[in-house]
N, C-alpha and C positions, 0 to 999 in steps of 0.2 A: 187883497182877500184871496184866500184857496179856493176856486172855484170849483164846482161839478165840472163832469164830463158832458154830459147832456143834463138836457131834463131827466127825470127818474124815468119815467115811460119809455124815452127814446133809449136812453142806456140799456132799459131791462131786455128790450129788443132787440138793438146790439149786439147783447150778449149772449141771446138764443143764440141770435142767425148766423153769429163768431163758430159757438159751439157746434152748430149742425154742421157746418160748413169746414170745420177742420178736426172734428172726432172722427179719430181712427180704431180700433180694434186694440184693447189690452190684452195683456198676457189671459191666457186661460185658465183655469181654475187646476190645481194637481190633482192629477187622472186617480189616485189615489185617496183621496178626500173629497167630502162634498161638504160646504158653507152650509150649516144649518141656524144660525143667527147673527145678527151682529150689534152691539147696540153702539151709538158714535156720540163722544160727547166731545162738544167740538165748544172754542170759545168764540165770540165774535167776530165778525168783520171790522174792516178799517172802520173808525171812530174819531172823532174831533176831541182832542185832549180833555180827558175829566176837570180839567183845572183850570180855568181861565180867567182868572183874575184873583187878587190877593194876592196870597205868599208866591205865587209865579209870576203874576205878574212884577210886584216887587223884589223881586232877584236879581233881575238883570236891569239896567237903564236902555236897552235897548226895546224896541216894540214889536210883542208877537205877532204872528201872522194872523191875519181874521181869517174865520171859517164862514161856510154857506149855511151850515147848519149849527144848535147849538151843545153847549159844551156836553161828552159823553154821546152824541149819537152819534149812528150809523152815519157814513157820507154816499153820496152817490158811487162813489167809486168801489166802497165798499158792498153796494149793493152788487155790481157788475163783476167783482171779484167772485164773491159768493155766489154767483151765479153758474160761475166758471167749477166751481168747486163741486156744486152740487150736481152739474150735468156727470162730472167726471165719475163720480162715486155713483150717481144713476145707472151710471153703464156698467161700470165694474161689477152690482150685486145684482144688474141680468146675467152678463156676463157668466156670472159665479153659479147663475139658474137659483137665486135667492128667490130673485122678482120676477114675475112672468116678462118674458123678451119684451111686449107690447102693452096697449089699452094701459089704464089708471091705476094703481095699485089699489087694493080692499082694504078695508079696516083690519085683518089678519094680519094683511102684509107690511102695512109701516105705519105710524105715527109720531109725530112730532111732538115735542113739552119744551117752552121754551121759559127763561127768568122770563117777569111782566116789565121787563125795562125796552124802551124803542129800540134798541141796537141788537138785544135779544131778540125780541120780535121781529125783527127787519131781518137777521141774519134769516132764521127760519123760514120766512116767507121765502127770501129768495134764492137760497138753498132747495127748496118744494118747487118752486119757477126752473130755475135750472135740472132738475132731476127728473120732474116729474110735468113738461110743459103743459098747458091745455088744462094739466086735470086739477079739482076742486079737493084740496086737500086741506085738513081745520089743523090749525095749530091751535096745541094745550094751553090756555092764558089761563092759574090759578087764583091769582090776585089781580087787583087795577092795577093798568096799567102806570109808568111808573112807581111801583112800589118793591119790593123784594118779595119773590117767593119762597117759602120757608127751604125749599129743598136745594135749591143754591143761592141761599144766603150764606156765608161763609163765615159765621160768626159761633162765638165760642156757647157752648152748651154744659159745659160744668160750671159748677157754682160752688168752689170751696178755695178756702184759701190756700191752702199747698198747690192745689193746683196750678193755683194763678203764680205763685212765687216759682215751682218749677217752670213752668213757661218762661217765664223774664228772664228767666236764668239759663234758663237752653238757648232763649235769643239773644241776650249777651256775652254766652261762647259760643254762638256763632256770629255775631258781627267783627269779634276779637282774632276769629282766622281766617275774616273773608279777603283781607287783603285790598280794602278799597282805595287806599290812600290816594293812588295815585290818578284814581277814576275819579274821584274828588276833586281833584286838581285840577283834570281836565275839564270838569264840569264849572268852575272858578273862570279860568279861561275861556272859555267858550262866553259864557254870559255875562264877564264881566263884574262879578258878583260882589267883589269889593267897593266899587262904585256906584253901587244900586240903593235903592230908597233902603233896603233891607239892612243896609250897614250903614246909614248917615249919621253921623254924631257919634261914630265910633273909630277910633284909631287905628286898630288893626283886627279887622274883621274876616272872618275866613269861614269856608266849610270843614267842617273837621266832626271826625266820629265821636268825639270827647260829651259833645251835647248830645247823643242821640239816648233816648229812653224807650223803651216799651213798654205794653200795656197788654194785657188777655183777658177783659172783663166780661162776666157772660152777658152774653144776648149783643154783643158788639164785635166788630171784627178787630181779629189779630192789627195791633197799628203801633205806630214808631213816630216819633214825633223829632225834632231839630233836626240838622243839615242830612242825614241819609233819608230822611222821607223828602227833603223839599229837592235834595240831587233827584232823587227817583220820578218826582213830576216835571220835572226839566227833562231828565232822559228821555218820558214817556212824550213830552212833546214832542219831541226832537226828533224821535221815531214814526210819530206820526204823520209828520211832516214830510219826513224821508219816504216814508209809502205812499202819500199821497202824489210825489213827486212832480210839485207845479215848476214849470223853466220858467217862471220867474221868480222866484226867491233862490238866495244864495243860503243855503244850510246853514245853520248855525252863525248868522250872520255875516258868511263868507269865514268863518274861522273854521270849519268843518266841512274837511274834505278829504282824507284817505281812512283806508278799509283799520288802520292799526287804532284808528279814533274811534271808529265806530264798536269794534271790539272791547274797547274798554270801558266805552260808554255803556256798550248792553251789560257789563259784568256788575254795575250798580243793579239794573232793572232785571236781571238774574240773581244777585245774590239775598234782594231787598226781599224779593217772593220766595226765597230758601229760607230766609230766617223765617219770615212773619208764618209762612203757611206749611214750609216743609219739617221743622224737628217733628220729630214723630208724634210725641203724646197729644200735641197742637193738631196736627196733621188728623190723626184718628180723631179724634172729637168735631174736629169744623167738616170735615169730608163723614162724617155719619151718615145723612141724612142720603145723600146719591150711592152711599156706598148699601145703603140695605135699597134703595133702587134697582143697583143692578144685580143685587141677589137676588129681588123680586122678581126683574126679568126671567132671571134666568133659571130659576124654578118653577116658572109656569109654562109649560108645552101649550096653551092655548091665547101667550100673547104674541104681538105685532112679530114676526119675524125681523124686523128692521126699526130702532127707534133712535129718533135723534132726540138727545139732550142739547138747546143750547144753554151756555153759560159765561166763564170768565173764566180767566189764566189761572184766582185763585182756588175753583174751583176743579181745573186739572193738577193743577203743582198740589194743592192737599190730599187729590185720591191717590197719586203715584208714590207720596210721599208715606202715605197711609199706606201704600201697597207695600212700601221697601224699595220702591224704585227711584233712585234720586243720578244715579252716575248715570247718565245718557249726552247727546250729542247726534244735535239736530244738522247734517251737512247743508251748507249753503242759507244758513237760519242765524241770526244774530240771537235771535230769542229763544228760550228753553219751553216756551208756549205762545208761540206766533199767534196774530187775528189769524181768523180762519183755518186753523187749526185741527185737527179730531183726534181725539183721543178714541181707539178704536177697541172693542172685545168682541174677540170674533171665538164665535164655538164651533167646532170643525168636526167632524165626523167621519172615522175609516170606514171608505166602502165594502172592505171583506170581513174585517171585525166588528164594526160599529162601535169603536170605543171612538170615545171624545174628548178632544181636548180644547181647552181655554188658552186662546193668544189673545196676547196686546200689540198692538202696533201704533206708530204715533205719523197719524200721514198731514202733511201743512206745506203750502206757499213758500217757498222760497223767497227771499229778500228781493231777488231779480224778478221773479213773477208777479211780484205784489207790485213791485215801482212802476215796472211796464203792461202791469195787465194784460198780461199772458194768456190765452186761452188753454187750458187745460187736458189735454188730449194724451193718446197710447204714446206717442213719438215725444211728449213733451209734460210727463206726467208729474205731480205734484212728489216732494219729496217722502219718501216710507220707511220708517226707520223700525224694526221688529226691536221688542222691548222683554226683554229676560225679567222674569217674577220671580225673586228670590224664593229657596224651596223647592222650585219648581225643575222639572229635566228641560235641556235645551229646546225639545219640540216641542211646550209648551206645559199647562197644567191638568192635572184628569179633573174633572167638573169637581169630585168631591172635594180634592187640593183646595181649587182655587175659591170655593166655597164658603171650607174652611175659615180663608183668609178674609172672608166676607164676613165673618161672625164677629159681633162686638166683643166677643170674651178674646179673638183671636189678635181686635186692635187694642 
């Protein structure tokens, strides 16, 4: 079985007295600009495979790892990661003279809105635990818990048939030059996949992209059905697995062990969230609902200065992809939207002009950080990668620009 770290309590402690104990001092804010918001939509923390039984388990003849917890939630470890995360960004938006240096923050200065799923909720919480210690801070729950909240739910919202057939059709030129073939392969290899319940009574059985179909029906999410969605929950395990990094299991049943395997393994679990959520017209429609979010932010001078969104990969890969931003490269990141992750909009303000500009940044865990839970500090900070917004000048976008881009006529 994958075990927790501690109990949840002792972990969440841990991971204070980690963070008091080796947070040092970040860069300072450019003497030339002042942070005038930010909002961060970040996706969860570490998670115990959405899939644990059925067509996963019948792929391989070999036998998954048990978890502590069950399939799709948070794990302990994930809590202590996310703790790590949230201290780090705490400091930075004093730091930046966002949030007052000390004391709790007010309902001006930040709020939280998380999906009603426990891994949602969980990140949230201790995201607020790490940033904000001590103080009694509400996380947004708009529906019951385990249910989907409309605003990241990632499911398609047109209702016409052209749409639906442009969709399949965007996503089957893009599976025809994702180049999976041989990540396929690997994925064969690794689990043995010929020999598994999945292919019994059949002669020569293989993964291959020939059976994969897709689907864009409204009120359901973008999905993909034969050997490239069952590769993609085999990856997602396998990743999981890898962050949670127990020294007792042998990766991939000892068939998985150098960085050129891992690489090609995450190019399934990359290219599978470019088809399904990144072609554009798809992309605009599922990311709708966050994307007049944060126009709503950010037309109102009287909300929270700081608001965390949590969500899901395919809730970042749909906005950026809705934004134009699809060419990026996360250093030190297998994943093109890691757990624990942020997708950052930060509005910035010159201190002698006062014009403003709109940046993106994408700040996340490192592979290395997440296996070893890392405490997250100035000397050892989480990776940041600044994010160019097509249209836009290198120093970023003027509000009305990026505005613009916010408007449905725009997607």
């Amino acid at each position: 079985m994958i075990r927790p770290l501690r109990s949840l309590l002792l972990a969440l402690a841990l991971a204070l007295a980690l963070g008091v104990s080796t947070a040092t001092a970040m860069a300072a804010p450019v003497a030339e600009e002042q942070l005038q918001q930010v909002i961060l939509l970040s996706r969860h923390n570490l998670r115990a495979p959405v899939v644990a039984s059925g067509a996963l388990a019948n792929a391989t003849p070999e036998t998954w790892p048990r978890w502590d917890v069950a399939p799709g939630e948070l794990t302990t470890k994930g809590g202590v990661l996310e703790v790590y995360m949230g201290r780090y960004i705490g400091q930075w938006l004093r730091q930046a003279q966002l949030l007052p240096a000390s004391d709790c923050p007010q309902p001006g200065d930040f709020h939280a809105h998380a999906n009603s799923l426990q891994r949602t909720q969980a990140t949230a919480q201790f995201f607020v635990a790490g940033a904000f210690p001590g103080c009694a801070v509400a996380i947004e729950q708009r529906t019951p818990l385990g249910t989907m909240d409309p605003m990241f739910n990632p499911v398609i919202h047109r209702d016409d048939v052209a749409f639906r057939e442009r969709a399949r059709s965007a996503m089957q030129q893009a599976l025809a030059h994702a180049g999976l073939l041989p990540s396929l392969s690997l994925v064969e290899a690794i689990t043995h996949y010929p020999q598994s319940a999945a292919c019994k009574d059949r002669s020569d059985c293989h993964l291959t992209l020939a059976d994969t179909t897709f689907s864009a029906e409204p009120g359901k999410e973008p999905r993909a059905s034969g050997s490239l969605a069952l590769a993609n929950g085999v990856v997602d395990a396998l990743l999981m697995e890898h962050y949670q990094a127990d020294a007792t299991l042998r990766e991939g049943w000892g068939r998985l062990n150098g960085e050129a395997q891992w690489l090609a393994l995450a190019q399934i679990r990359n290219r599978y969230q470019d088809i399904l959520f990144g072609t554009p017209e798809v992309a605009r429609d599922v990311a709708a609902p966050l994307l007049a979010r944060v126009d709503a932010l950010l037309k109102d001078p009287a909300l929270p200065k700081v608001t965390l969104l949590v969500g899901h990969d395919s809730n970042i890969g749909s906005v950026l992809a809705a934004l134009g931003i699809t060419d990026y490269t996360l250093p030190g990141q297998y994943e093109k939207t890691p757990i624990g992750g942020l997708l950052q909009f930060e509005r910035w303000r010159a201190r002698h002009s006062g014009g403003e500009r709109i940046r993106l940044a994408y700040v996340y865990p490192t592979t290395a950080q997440l296996r070893d839970a890392q405490p997250l500090t100035g000397t050892q900070p989480p990776g940041r990668v600044a994010l160019r917004v097509p249209g836009c000048a290198a120093q970023g976008c003027t509000v009305a620009e990026f505005q613009r881009l916010l408007q449905p006529a725009a997607r």
